[in-house]
C-alpha positions in Angstrom: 4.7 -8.5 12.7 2.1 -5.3 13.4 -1.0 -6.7 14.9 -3.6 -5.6 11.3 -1.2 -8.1 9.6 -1.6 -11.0 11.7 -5.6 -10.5 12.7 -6.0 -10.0 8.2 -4.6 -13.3 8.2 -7.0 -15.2 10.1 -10.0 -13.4 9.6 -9.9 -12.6 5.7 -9.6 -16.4 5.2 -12.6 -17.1 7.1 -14.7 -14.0 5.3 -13.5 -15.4 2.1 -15.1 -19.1 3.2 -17.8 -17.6 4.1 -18.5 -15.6 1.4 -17.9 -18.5 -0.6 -20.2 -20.5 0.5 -23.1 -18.3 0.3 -22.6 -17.9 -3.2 -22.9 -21.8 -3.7 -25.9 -22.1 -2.1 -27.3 -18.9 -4.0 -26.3 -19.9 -7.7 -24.6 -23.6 -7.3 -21.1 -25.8 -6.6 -20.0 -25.9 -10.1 -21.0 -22.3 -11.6 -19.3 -20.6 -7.9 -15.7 -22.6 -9.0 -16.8 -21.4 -12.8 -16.8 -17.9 -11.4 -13.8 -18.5 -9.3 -11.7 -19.7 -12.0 -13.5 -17.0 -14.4 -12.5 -14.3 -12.1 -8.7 -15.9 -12.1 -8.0 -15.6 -15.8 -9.4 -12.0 -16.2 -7.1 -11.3 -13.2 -4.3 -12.9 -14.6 -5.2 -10.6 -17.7 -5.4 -7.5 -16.3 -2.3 -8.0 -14.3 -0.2 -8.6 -17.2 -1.8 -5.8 -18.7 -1.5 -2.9 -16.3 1.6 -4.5 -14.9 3.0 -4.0 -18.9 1.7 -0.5 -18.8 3.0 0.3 -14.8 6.6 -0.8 -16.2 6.8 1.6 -19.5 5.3 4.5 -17.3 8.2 3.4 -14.9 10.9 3.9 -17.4 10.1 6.3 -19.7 9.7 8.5 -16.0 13.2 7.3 -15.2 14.8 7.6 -19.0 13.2 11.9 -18.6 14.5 12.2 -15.5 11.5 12.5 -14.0 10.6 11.8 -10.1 8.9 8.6 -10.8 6.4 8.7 -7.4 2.9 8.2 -9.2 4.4 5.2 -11.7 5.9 3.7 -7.9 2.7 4.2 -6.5 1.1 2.6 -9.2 3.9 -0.2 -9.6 2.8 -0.9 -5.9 -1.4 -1.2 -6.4 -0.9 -3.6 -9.5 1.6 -6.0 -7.0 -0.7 -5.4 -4.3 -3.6 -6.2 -6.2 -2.2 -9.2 -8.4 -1.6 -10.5 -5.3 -5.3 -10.0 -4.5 -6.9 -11.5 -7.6 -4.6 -14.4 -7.5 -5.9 -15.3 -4.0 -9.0 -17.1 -4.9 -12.0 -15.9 -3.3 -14.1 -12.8 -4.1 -13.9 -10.6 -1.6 -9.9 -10.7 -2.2 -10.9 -10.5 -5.9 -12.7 -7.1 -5.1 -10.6 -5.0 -3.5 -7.8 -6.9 -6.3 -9.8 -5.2 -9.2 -10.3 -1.6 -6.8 -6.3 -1.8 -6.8 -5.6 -3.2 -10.6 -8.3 -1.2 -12.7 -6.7 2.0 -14.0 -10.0 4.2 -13.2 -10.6 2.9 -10.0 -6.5 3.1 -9.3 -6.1 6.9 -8.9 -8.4 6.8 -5.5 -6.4 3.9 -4.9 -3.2 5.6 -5.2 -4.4 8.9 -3.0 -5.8 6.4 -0.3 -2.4 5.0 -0.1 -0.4 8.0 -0.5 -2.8 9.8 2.7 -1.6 6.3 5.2 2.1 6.3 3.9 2.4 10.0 4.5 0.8 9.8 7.7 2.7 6.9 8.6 5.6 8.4 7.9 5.0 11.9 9.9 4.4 9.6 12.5 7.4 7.8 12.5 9.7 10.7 12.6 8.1 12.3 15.4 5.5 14.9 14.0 2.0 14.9 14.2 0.0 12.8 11.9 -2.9 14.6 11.7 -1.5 18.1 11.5 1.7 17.3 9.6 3.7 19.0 11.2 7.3 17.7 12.3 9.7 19.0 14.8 11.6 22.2 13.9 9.8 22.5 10.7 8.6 26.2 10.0 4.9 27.4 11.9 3.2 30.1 11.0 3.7 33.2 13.5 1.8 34.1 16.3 -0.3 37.8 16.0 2.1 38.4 19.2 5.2 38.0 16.6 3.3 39.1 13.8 2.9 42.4 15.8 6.0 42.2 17.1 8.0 42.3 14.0 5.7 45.1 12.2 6.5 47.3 15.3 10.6 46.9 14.8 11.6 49.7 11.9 13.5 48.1 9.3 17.3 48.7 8.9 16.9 47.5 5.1 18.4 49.9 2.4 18.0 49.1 -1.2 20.2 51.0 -3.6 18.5 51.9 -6.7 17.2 55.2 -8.3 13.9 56.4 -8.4 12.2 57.2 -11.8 9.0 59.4 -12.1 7.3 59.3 -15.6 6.2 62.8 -15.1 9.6 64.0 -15.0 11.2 64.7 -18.5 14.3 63.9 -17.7 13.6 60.6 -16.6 11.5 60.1 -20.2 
C-alpha cells in the first residue's frame, strides 16, 4: 500500500472528528447530525443523478465508436466522490461535491488526467515533468539542424512545370 494511502487513512479521520466537533460547538449536537444526514441524502441524490448521466455518456461514446476517455474520467470522479459524500463528515463531503458536481467536475477531471499522465510517464521510464520517454522523437539540435541544411538533397520529383504566362500551358 503507497505511503499517501495509508497516512489519508489515519489522518482524514481525525480531520473529519475534528472538524466535527467544531461545528457542534458552533451551531449545536442535533442541527450538526441534521446537517450530516442533510448532506447524505443530497449526496445520495446527486450520485444517482450524475452516476445516471456518467453511464449514458458512457454508452452512447461506446455504441459511436467513440474513444470514451472523458465519460471514463468522469465515470471515475462520480465513484470517487460517491464514495466521498457517503463517508459522513464534511470535509469528505467537500471534496465529494468538487468531484460529483458537473461544473466543478471538468477541473476535476484535468487535475486527475495531469497526476495519471504524469504517473504514468513516470512509470515507464520518462521524465514526468518534461514528458518525454525514452526513444521518443526530440527536437534537433542547431548543430543537426545545420548539419542537415548543409547536405544537398538527392530528392527528384517528377512532374512538369507550368507557367501561366506561357500560352501553351493556357
Amino acid at each position: 500500500m503507497p505511503w499517501f494511502i495509508a497516512v489519508a487513512l489515519l489522518v482524514v479521520p481525525i480531520i473529519e472528528i475534528y472538524v466535527i466537533i467544531q461545528v457542534g460547538q458552533v451551531i449545536g449536537g442535533w442541527p450538526t447530525v441534521g446537517l450530516l444526514l442533510v448532506e447524505s441524502a443530497l449526496g445520495a441524490w446527486l450520485i444517482k443523478r450524475e452516476g445516471k448521466r456518467a453511464w449514458n455518456a458512457l454508452r452512447t461514446a461506446l455504441q459511436t465508436g467513440r474513444m470514451p476517455g472523458r465519460e471514463l474520467a468522469d465515470a471515475a470522479l462520480v465513484l470517487i466522490g460517491g464514495t466521498l459524500l457517503l463517508t459522513p463528515g464534511f470535509v469528505t463531503d467537500i471534496f465529494g461535491f468538487f468531484f460529483v458536481l458537473p461544473f466543478t467536475r471538468p477541473l476535476a477531471r484535468k487535475v486527475l488526467s495531469g497526476f495519471l499522465g504524469r504517473r504514468i510517464v513516470a512509470q515507464l521510464g520518462g521524465n514526468p515533468i518534461t514528458g518525454f520517454m525514452p526513444g521518443t522523437y526530440r527536437p534537433p539540435t542547431a548543430e543537426q539542424y545545420e548539419q542537415a541544411r548543409r547536405q544537398p538533397s538527392d530528392d527528384v520529383i517528377q512532374g512538369e512545370v507550368i507557367d501561366p504566362d506561357r500560352p501553351q500551358d493556357k
